[in-house]
C-alpha positions in Angstrom: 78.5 150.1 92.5 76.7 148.0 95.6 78.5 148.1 98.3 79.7 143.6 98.9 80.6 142.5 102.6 83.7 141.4 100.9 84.7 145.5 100.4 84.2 145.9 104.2 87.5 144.3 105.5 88.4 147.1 107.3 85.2 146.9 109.4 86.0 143.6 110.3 89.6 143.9 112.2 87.6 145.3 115.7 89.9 148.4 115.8 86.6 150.4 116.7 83.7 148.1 117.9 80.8 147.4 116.2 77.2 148.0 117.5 74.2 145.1 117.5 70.5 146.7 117.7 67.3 144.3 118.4 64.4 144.5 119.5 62.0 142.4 122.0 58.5 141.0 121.1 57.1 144.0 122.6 59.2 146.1 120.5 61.5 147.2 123.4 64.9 147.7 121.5 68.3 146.9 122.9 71.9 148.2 122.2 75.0 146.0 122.9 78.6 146.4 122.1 80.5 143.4 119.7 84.0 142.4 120.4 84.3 140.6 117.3 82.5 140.7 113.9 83.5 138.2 111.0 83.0 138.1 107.2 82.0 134.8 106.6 80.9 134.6 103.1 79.2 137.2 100.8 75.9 136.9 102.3 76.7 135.8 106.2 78.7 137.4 108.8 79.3 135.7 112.6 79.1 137.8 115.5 80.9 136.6 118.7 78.5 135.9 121.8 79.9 136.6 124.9 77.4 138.4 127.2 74.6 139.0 124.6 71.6 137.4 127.3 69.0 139.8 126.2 69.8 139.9 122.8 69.9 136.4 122.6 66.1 136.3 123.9 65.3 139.2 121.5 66.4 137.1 118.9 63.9 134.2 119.7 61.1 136.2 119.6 61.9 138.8 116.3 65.7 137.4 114.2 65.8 140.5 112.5 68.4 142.8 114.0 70.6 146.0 112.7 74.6 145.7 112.7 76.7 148.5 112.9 80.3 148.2 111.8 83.1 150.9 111.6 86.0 151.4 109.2 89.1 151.1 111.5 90.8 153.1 108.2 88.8 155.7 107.7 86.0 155.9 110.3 82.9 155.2 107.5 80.4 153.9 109.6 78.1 151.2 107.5 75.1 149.5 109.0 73.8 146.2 107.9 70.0 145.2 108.3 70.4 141.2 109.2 68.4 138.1 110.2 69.7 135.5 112.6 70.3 132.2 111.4 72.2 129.9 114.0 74.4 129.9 116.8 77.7 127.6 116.3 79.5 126.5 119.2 82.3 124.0 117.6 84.2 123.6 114.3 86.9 125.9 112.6 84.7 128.9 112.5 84.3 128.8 116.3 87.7 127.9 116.3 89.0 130.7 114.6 86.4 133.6 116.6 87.8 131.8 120.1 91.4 132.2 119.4 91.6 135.9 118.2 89.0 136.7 121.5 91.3 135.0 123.5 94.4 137.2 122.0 92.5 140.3 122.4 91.4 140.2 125.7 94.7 139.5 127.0 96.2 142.4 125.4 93.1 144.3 127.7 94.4 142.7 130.8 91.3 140.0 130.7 92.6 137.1 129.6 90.6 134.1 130.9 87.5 136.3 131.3 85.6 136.8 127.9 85.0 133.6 127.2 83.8 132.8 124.0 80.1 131.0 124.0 79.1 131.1 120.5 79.5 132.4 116.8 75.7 133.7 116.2 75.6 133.9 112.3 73.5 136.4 110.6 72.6 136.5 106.9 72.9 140.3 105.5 69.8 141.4 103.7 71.1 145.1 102.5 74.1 147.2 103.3 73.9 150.8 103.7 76.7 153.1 103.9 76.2 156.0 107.1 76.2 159.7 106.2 79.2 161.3 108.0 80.6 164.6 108.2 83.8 164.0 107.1 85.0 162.4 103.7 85.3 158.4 104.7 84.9 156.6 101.6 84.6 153.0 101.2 86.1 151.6 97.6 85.0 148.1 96.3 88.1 146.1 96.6 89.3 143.5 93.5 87.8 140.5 93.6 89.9 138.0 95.9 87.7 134.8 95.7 91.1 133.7 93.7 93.4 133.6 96.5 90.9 132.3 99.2 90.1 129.1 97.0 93.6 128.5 96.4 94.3 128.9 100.3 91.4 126.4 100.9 93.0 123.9 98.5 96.5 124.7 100.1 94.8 123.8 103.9 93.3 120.7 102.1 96.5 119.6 101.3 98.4 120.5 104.2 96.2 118.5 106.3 96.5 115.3 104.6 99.8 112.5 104.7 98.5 109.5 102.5 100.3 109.9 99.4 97.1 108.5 97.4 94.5 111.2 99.7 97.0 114.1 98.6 97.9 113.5 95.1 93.4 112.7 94.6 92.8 116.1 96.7 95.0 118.0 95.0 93.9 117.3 91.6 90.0 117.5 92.8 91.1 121.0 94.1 92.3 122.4 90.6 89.6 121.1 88.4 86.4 121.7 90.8 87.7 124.3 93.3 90.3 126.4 91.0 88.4 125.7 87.5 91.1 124.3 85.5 90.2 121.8 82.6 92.5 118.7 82.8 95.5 118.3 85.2 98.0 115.5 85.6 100.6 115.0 88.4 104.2 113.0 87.6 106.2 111.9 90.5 110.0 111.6 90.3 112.4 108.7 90.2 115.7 110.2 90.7 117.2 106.5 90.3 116.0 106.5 86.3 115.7 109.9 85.8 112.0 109.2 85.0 108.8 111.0 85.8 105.3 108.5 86.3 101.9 109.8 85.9 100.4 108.6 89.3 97.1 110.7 88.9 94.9 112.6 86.4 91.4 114.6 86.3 89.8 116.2 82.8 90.7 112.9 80.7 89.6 110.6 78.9 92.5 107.9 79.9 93.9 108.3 82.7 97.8 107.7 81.4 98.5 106.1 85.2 101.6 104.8 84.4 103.0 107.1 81.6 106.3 108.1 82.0 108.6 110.9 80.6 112.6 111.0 81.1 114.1 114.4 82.8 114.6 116.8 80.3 112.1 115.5 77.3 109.5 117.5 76.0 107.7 120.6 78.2 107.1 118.2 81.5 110.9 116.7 81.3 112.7 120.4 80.9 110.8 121.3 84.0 111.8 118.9 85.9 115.6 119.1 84.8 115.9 122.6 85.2 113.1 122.8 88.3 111.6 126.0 86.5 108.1 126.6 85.1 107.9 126.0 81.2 104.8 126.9 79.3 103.7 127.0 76.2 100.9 129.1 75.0 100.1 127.7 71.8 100.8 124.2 71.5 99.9 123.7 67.7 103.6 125.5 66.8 105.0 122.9 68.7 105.1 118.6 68.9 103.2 117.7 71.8 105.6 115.2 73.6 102.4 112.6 74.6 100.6 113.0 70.5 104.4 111.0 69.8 103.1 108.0 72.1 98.9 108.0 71.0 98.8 104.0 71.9 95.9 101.8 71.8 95.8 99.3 74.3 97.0 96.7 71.7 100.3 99.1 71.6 100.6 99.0 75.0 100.5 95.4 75.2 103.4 95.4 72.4 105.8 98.5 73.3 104.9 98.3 77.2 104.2 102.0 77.2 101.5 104.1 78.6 100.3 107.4 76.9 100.4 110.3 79.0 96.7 111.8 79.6 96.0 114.2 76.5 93.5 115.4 74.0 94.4 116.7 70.9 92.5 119.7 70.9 94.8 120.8 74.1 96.3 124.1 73.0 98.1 125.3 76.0 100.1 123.6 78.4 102.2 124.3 81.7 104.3 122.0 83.6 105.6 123.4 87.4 108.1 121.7 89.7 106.4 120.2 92.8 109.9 121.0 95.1 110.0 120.7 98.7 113.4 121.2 100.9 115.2 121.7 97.6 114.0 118.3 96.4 112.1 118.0 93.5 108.9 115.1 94.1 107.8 115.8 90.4 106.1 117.7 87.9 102.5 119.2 87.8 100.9 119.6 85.0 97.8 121.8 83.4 96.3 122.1 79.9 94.0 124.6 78.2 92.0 124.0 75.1 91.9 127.7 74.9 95.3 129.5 73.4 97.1 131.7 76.2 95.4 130.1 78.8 97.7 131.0 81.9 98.6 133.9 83.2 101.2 135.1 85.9 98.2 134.9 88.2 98.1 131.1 87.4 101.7 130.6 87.3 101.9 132.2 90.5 98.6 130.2 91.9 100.4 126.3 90.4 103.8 127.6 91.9 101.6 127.9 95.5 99.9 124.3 95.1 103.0 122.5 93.6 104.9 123.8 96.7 102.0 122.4 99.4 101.6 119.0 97.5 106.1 118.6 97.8 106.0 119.3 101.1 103.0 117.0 102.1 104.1 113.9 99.4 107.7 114.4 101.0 106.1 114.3 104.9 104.3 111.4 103.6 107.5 109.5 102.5 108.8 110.3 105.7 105.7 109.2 108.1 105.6 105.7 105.4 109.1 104.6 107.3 107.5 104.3 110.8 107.0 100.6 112.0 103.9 98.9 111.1 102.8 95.7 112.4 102.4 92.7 110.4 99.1 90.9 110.9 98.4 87.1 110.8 98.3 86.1 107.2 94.5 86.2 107.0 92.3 83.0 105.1 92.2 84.2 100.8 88.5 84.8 100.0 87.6 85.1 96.5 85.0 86.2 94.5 85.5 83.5 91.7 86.8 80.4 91.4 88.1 81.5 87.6 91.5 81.2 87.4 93.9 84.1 85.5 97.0 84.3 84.6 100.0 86.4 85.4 102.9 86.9 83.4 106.0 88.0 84.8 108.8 88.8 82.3 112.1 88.5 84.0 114.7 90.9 81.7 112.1 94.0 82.6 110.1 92.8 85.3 107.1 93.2 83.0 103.9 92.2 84.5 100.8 90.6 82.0 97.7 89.9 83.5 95.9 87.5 80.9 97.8 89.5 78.3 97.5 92.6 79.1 100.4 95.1 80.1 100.4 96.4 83.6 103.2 97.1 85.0 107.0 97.2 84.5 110.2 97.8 86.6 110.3 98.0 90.2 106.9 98.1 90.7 106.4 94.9 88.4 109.1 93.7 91.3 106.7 94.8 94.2 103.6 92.7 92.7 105.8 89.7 91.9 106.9 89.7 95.1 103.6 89.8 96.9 102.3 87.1 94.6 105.0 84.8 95.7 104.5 85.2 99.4 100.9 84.4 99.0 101.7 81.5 97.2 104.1 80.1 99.4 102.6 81.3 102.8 98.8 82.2 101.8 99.5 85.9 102.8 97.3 88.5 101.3 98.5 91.6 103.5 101.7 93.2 103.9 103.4 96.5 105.9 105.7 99.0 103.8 108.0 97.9 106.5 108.9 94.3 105.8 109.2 95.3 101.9 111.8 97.4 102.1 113.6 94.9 104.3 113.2 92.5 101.5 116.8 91.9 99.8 115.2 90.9 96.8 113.5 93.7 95.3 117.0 95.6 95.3 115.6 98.7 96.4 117.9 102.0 96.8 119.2 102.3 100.2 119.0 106.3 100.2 115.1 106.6 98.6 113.5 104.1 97.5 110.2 105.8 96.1 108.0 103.0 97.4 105.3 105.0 98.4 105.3 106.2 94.6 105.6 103.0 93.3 102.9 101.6 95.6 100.2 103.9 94.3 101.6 103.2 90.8 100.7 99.8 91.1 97.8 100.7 93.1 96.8 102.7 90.4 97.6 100.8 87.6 95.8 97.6 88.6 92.6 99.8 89.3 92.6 101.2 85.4 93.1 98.1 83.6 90.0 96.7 86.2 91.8 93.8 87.0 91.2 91.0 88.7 93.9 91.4 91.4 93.7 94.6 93.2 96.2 96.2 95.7 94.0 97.8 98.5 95.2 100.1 101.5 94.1 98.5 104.5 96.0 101.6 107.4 98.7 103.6 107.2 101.7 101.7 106.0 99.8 98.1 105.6 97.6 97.2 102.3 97.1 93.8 101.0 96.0 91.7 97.6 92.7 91.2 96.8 91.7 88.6 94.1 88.8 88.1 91.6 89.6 84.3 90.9 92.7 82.1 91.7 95.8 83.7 90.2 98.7 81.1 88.2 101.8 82.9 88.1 104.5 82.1 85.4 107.8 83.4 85.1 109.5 83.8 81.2 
């Protein structure tokens, strides 16, 4: 089997250095000594440039150039026949090359000395394993493209704190990153003991809005008991969401969503998104294909759910800072059509020229807004000031108005209507309208 820069890892960690050979335009070869050699994909490797003044003009006038690496393991000595194709001097490879140079050199006593002046990367035409002596075999190693793409959606996580960026980022992740046909994420109300769908990917509707009680059906035991539950084969079992199949004229009537779904979906798993012992909600992956997760992916969800709990609940937190409250800006509109909203006042139910939006707390939220605009012209608003409001009644331990935010958020985007709740900074978004709204209260 060919040897793949990938089953080289042990050349990599600089326990014996590795060797760069070029040659000038006159042919004149030259011999320096690397520091630092890095894997970067299958194809590339970075070399870290320190001191490498004649190598660099080599490289002008001829890119190709010979790489010797050693195997800190078992000494197998493996040359690589490359060609240059850039220096980098910023960004997280450079990043990365700096800080272990920097480490390095101070365990040598030069700390401060070697400084790091560029990543010159090389794409790798052939690899060729050294004769040797001694037995010093190099084995291809399983392929771990697996866990680096799941560590890169991890980072992409970890990095973000808009509930909206990491809930969109995470689901983006496991169908075009990780492969995965259809996923849906439910966040948790601990207040109902309800789970909303606040995002989807692999659907045909979206079911933003859906909702499923602790301990119902595959999603709501996973969430009571905070343990993965899958099910292999879901055509032995009833599929909670095939009980709520709703047109949008059911919607209208029973004022409830249908969870994301197809009915060819034949395997399911549901894992708790729990951060700090908390449970944010439920993740959730389906299969058209029968025994469609393994202990690989179990392991690989359990990984993600964890990263998108801890940033939602950082988000939550970071969402209680102070925001200002800017001037109530002049209402522009796109039409002078008027529609209608319908707020119903035993549910907080919210119609928008007769069709169902939203209901509950978030129905609360938009009726609220509405009624500030109309009395004061304000279109914008601060999470702040809301949950100062007395009158939306919100918990005073947590309140789940980011969630309920992006619900409505949501929610008003898939039913394209003509009033839209846009995010305008973090912890400020305001009303935007496609006509002149009449609000009536039954």
């Amino acid at each position: 089997m060919a040897l793949r820069l990938r089953d080289l890892a042990t050349c990599f960690e600089g326990v014996v250095p590795s060797i760069i050979a070029t040659a000038a335009a006159d042919g004149t070869p030259n011999i320096s000594y690397l520091s630092h050699v890095v894997m970067i994909d299958d194809d590339h490797v970075g070399l870290s440039n320190q001191f490498f003044t004649q190598t660099s003009r080599n490289l002008c006038d001829n890119p190709q150039a010979t790489i010797l690496i050693v195997d800190g393991l078992r000494g197998a000595q493996v040359r690589l026949e490359a060609s240059f194709v850039e220096t980098v001097d910023h960004g997280p490879l450079f990043d990365t090359v700096a800080t272990q140079l920097n480490a390095s050199s101070a365990q040598v006593g030069m700390a401060g000395i070697m400084r790091l002046r560029g990543v010159d990367i090389f794409r790798v035409s052939r690899i060729e394993l050294c004769p040797s002596p001694v037995q010093a075999p190099i084995e291809p190693v399983p392929d771990e493209t697996w866990l680096s793409l799941c560590a890169a959606l991890a980072t992409a996580i970890a990095d973000l704190r808009e509930m909206e960026a990491i809930v969109d980022a995470a689901l983006d992740g496991l169908c075009d990153r990780l492969g995965y046909e259809s996923a849906f994420i439910l966040l948790g109300d601990h207040t109902s003991r309800v789970l909303t769908t606040v995002g989807s990917r692999g659907y045909a509707r979206s079911g933003i809005g859906s909702e499923v009680p602790f301990g119902e059906g595959i999603i709501g035991a996973a969430a009571l008991d905070r343990r993965i539950v899958k099910v292999s084969d879901m055509s032995r079992v009833r599929r909670y969401s095939a009980a709520v199949e709703a047109s949008s004229q059911d919607e209208n009537r029973t004022k409830a969503v249908a969870l994301p779904g197809r009915l060819d979906t034949l395997s399911q798993i549901a894992v708790p998104m729990v951060a700090a012992g908390g449970l944010q909600g439920i993740l959730a992956v389906e299969s058209r294909a029968r025994l469609a997760f393994s202990s690989r992916d179990e392991a690989a969800l359990t990984i993600i759910a964890r990263h998108i709990a801890t940033a939602l609940a950082l988000s939550e937190m970071l969402s209680r800072e102070p925001q200002d409250i800017d001037k109530p800006p002049l209402l522009r509109t796109s039409s002078d059509k008027m529609f209608k909203v319908v707020h119903h006042t035993f549910d907080d139910s919210v119609f928008i020229d007769g069709e169902y939006m939203i209901k509950g707390v978030a129905g609360r939220l938009l009726l609220h807004m509405l009624e500030l605009y109309r009395r004061e012209g304000r279109t914008s608003f601060t999470n702040r000031e809301i949950r100062l409001s007395k009158d939306l009644r919100l918990p005073d331990i947590k309140d789940n108005l980011e969630t309920r935010l992006l619900l409505l958020r949501r929610r008003l985007e898939d039913k394209a209507s003509p009033l839209q709740l846009r995010r305008i900074g973090r912890g400020r978004f305001s009303l935007e309208f496609s006509g002149v709204p009449l609000l009536e209260r039954r």
